[in-house]
C-alpha positions as CSV (number, residue, x, y, z in Angstrom):
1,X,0.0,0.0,0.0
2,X,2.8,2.3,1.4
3,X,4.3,1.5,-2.7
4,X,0.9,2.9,-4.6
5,X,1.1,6.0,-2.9
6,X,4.4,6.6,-3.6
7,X,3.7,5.8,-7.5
8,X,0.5,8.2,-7.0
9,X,2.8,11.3,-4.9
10,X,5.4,10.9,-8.2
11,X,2.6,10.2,-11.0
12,X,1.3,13.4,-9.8
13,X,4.6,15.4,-9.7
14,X,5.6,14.0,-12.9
15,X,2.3,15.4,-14.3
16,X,3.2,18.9,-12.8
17,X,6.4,19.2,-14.0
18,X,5.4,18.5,-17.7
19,X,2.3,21.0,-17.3
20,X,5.0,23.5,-15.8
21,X,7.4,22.4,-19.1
22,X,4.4,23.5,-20.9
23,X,3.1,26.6,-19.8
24,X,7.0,27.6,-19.5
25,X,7.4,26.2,-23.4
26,X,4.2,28.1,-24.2
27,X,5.4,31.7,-22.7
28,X,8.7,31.1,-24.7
29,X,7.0,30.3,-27.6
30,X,8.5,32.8,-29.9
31,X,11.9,32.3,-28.8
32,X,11.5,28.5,-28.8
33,X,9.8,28.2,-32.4
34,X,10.3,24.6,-32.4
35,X,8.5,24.0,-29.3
36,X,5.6,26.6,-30.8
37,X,5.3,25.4,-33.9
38,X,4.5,21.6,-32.7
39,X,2.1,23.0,-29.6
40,X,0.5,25.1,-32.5
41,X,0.4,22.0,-34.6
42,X,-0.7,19.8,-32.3
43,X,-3.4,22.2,-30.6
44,X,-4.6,23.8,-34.1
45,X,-7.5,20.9,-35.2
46,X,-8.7,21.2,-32.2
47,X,-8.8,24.7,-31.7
48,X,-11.0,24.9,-35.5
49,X,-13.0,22.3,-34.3
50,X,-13.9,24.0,-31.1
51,X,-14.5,27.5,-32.9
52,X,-16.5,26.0,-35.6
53,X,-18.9,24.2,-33.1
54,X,-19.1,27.4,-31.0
55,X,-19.5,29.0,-34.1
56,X,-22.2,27.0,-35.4
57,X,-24.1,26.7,-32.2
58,X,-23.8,30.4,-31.7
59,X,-25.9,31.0,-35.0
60,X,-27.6,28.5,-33.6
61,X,-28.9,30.4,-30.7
62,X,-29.4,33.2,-32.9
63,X,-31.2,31.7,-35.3
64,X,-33.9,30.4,-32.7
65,X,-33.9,33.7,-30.7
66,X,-34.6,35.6,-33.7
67,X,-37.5,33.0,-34.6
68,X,-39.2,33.3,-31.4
69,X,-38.2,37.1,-31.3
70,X,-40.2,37.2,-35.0
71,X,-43.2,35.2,-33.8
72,X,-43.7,37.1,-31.2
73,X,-43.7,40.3,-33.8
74,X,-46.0,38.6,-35.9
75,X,-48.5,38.1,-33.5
76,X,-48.3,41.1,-32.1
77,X,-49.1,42.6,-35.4
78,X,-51.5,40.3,-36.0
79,X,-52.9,41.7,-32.8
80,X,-52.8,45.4,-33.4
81,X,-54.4,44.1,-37.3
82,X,-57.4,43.3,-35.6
83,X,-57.8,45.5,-33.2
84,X,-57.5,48.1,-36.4
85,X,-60.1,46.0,-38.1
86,X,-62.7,46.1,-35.1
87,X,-62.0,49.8,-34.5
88,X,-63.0,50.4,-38.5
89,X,-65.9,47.8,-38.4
90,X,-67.3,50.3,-34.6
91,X,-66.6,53.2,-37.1
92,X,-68.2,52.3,-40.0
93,X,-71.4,50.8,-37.8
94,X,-71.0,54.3,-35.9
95,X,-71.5,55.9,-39.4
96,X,-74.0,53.6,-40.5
97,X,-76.1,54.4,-37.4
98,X,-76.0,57.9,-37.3
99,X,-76.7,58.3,-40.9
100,X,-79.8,56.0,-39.5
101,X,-80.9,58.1,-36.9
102,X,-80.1,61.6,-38.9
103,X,-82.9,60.0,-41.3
104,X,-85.4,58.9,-38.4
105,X,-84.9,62.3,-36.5
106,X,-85.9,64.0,-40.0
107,X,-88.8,61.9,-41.1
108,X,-90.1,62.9,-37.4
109,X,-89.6,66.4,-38.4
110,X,-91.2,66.5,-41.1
111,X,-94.4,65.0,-39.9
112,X,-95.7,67.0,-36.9
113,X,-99.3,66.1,-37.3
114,X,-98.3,62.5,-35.7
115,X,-97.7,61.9,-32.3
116,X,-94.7,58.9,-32.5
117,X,-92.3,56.9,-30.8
118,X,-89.2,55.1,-31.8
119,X,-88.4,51.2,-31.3
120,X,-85.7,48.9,-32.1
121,X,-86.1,45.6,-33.9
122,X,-85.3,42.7,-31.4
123,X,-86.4,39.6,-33.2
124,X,-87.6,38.6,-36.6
125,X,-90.1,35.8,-37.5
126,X,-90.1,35.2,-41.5
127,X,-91.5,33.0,-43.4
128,X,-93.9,31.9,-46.1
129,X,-97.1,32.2,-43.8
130,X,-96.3,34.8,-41.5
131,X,-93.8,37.8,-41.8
132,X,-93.5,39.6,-38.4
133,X,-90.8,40.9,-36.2
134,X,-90.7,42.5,-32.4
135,X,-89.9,45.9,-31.1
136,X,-88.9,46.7,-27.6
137,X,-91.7,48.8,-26.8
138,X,-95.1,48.2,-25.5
139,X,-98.2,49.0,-22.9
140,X,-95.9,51.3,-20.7
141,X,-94.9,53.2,-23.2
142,X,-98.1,54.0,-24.5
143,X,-98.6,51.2,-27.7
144,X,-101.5,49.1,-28.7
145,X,-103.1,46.6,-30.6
146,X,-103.6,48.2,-34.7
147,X,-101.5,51.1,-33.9
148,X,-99.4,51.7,-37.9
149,X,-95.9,51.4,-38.3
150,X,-93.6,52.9,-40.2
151,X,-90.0,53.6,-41.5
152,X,-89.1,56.5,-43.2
153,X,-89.1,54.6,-46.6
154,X,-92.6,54.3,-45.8
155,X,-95.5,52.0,-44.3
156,X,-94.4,49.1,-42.8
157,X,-97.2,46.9,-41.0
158,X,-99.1,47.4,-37.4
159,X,-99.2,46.1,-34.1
160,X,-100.7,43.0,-33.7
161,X,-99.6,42.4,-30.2
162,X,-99.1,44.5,-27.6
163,X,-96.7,42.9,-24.2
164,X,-95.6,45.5,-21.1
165,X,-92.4,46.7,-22.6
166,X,-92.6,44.5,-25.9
167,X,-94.8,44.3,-29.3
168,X,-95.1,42.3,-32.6
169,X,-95.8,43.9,-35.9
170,X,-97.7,42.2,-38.5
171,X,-96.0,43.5,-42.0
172,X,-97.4,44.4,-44.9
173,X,-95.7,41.1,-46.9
174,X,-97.5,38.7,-43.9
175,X,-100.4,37.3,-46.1
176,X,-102.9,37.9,-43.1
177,X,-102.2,42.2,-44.0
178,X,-104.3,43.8,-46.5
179,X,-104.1,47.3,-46.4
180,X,-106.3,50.5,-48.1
181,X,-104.6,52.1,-50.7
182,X,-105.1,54.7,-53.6
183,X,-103.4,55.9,-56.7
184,X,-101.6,58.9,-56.4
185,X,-102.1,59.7,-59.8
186,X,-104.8,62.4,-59.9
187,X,-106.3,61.5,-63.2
188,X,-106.8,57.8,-61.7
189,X,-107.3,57.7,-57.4
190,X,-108.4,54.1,-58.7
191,X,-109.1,52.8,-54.4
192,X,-108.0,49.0,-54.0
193,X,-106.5,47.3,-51.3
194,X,-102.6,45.8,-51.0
195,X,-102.7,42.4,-49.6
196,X,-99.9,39.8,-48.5
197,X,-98.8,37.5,-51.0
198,X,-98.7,33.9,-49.6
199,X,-97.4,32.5,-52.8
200,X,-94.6,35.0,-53.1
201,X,-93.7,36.4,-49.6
202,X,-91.5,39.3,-51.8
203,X,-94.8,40.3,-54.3
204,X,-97.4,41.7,-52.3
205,X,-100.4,42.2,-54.5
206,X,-103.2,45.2,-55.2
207,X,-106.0,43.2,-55.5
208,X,-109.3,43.4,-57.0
209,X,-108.8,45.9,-59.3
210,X,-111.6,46.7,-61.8
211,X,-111.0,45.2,-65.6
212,X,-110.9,48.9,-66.7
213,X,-109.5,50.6,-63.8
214,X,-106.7,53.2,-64.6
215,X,-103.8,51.8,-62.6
216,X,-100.9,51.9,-64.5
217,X,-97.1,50.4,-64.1
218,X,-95.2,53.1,-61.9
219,X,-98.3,54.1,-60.2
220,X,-97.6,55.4,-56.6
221,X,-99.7,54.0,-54.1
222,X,-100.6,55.6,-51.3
223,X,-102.6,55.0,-47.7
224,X,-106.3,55.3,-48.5
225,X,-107.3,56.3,-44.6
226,X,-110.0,53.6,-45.2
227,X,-110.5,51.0,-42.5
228,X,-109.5,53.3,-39.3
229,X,-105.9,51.8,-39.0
230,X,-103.3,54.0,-40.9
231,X,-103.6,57.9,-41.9
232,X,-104.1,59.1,-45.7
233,X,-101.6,59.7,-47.3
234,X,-98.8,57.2,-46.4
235,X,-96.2,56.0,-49.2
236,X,-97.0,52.6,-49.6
237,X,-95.1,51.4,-52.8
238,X,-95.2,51.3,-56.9
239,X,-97.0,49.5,-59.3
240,X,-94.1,47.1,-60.9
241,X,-96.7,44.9,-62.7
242,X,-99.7,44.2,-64.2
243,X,-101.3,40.8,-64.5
244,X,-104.8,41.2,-66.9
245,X,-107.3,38.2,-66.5
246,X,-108.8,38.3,-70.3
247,X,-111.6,36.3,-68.9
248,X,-112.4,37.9,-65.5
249,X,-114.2,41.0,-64.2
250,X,-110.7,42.5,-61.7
251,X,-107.3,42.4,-62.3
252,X,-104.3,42.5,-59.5
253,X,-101.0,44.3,-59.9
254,X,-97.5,43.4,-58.0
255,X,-96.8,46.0,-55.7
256,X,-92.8,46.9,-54.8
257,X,-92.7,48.5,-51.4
258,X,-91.1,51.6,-50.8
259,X,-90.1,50.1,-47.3
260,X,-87.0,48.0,-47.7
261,X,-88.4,45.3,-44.8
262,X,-85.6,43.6,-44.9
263,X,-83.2,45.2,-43.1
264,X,-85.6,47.4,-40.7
265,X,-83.7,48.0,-37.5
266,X,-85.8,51.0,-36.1
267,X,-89.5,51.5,-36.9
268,X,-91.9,54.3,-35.7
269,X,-95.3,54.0,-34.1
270,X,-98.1,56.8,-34.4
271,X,-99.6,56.7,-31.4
272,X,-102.3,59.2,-32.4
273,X,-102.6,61.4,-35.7
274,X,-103.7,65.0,-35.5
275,X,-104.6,65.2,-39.4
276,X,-107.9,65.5,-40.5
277,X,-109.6,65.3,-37.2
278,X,-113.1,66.4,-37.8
279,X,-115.8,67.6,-35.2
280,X,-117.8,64.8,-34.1
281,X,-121.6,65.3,-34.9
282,X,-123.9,65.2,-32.3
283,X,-126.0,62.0,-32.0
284,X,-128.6,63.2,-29.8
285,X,-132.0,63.5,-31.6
286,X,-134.0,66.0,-31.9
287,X,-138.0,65.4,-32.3
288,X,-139.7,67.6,-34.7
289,X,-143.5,68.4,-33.8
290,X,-145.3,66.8,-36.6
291,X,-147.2,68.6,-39.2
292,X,-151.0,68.5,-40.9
293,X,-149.2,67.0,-44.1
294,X,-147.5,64.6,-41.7
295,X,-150.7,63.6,-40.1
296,X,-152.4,63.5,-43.3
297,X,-149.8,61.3,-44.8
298,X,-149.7,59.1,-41.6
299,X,-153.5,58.5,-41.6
300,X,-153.0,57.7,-45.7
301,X,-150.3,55.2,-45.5
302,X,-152.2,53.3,-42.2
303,X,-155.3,53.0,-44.7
């Protein structure tokens, strides 16, 4: 034992001395150019080795730093791209809406002689037998049953139901509507009615026109004031067509609204209308004493 740790104590001297030989060989290497020139020989593979692999894991590193470093760019632009795409979709709906309401806030201008309130479109129920949508007004705020509604493209139905703080409206294009109309036209006024079309939810017709009746194609049609629902005088649509029956006494006529029903977001409702209100007669009788002729007459008709 005492042996192997002498052969360790001088193993481990021996290995001192030649690393001293070295770094002494390696500080006299330019005065001692054949001891530099085989270190440098000997050392030089590995030194290119060790400087291409540091090298190459270097770009390495760079290359993966700058790939993370450009997704994370990319989805932050990505990012700001669609926050910059919401912003100009909450512009343009801004615009949208305010051209909306600029157009609402004139047509309520324009027609003092109607007492009206505004309502949003909630829901919508279309389809081939029924064409109605809800508003979010109702009873409290002052809406009943038949009260006309209205856009500023012109009529579009009444209320058919009537909830608290809700309401449905039955449109002109449900086939249960028919609605009094007239002919703007003053050499016609021909006085028909406008009716849903069941067969073609988009065609309302004007039905039961007279075989000779002077509706022609373009005609404006107009509220009549008939049947104690709408006003006179409310734009209703044009005549786009004309369907003759050679062998019948009427004809009907495809209306085009003026009201584009299709994309109605706010809708008035005339709560009352000031135009044309008339004084009521009285009904009271009055008795009126009778005369000799009356008498006469009586006792002549009793015989």
């Amino acid at each position: 034992m005492f042996s192997s740790d002498r052969k360790l104590i001088a193993f481990v001297g021996l290995c001192c001395v030649f690393l001293a030989l070295l770094g002494y060989a390696w500080k006299q290497r330019t005065s001692i150019p054949y001891v530099s020139v085989a270190l440098e020989q000997v050392t030089t593979p590995f030194t290119y080795g060790a400087s291409r692999f540091l090298g190459s894991f270097n770009t390495g590193i760079t290359v993966i730093d700058n790939a993370i470093n450009g997704t994370k760019e990319l989805d932050q632009l990505r990012n700001e791209k669609a926050a910059l795409e919401q912003k100009v979709v909450n512009y343009d709906e801004v615009v949208a809406e305010n051209i909306r309401l600029r157009q609402l806030v004139a047509f309520e201008t324009s027609h003092r002689q109607f007492d009206m309130v505004a309502a949003a479109v909630v829901t919508r129920d279309f389809g081939t037998w029924t064409n109605t949508f809800t508003i979010d007004r109702g009873t409290e705020e002052g809406l009943a049953v038949n009260m006309p509604v209205l856009i500023p493209g012109g009529v579009v139905g009444f209320i058919s139901d009537v909830y608290p703080h809700s309401a449905r409206v039955q449109t002109i294009l449900d086939p249960r509507t028919s609605i009094g109309v007239i002919v703007q036209r003053p050499e016609s006024r021909v006085a028909s009615v406008v009716k849903g079309n069941g067969s073609n939810p988009n065609e309302p017709l004007l039905v039961n026109v007279a075989r000779d009746g002077d509706v022609l194609t373009g005609d404006t049609l107009i509220t009549s004031g008939y049947g104690g629902i709408y006003p006179k005088g409310l734009l209703v649509g044009h005549v786009a067509r004309i369907d003759n029956d050679s062998e019948g006494f009427v004809k009907n006529a495809v209306v085009q609204l003026s009201a584009d029903l299709s994309n109605v977001e706010e809708v008035f409702v005339i709560l009352r209308s000031r135009e044309g209100e008339l004084d009521k007669p009285s009904l009271t009788p009055k008795l009126v004493p009778q005369t000799q002729r009356d008498q006469v007459e009586g006792v002549k008709g009793a015989q």
